[in-house]
N, C-alpha and C positions, 0 to 999 in steps of 0.2 A: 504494500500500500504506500502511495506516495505523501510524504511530510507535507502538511501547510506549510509555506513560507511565513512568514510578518504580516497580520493584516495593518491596512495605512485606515487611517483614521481621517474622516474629511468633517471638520466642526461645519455645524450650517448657523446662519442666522434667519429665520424667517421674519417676516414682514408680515406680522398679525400680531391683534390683542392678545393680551394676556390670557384674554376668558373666552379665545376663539377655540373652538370644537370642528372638527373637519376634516377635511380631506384637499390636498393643497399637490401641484404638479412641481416638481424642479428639475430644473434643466441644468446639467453639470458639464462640465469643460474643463479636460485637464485637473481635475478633482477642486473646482470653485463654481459655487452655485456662480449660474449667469441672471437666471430670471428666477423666480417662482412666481403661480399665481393661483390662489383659490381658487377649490373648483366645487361650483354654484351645486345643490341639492337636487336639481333635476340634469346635472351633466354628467355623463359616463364617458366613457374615454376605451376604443378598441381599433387596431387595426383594420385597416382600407379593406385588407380581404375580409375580418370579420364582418365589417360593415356592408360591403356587397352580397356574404354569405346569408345575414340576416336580411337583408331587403330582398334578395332570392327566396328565401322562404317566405317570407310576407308574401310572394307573388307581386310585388314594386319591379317597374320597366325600368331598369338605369341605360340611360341614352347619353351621347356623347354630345353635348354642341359645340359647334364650330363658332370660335370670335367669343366677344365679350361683348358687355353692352354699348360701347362706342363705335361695333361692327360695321353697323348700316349707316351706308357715309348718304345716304339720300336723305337722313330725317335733320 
């Protein structure tokens, strides 16, 4: 069986009350939070293919469109 090494220890500081309860995202780089940002009571958070897989079973059509909203140069 192979030895652990050292684990490294990354301090965080978050950006929330004191008397905040949740569920919070970070985004780390080279072991330093860059961002973090709470995440709201009705947000969940999965992977593109999960998220295609679920809208595949729902029976939801995902279409691809072409351009953005600034596409149609006549309006």
């Amino acid at each position: 069986m192979r030895e652990a090494g050292p684990r490294c220890v990354c301090p965080v500081d978050l950006h929330v009350a004191p008397e905040f309860t949740g569920r919070v995202v970070l985004h780390i780089e080279n072991g330093r939070v860059i961002c973090d940002r709470r995440l709201l009571d009705d947000e969940h958070i999965c992977s593109l293919a999960t998220f295609i897989e679920m809208a595949r079973e729902m029976e939801l059509r995902i279409e691809e469109v072409a351009g953005g909203s600034d596409s149609d140069t006549n309006s």
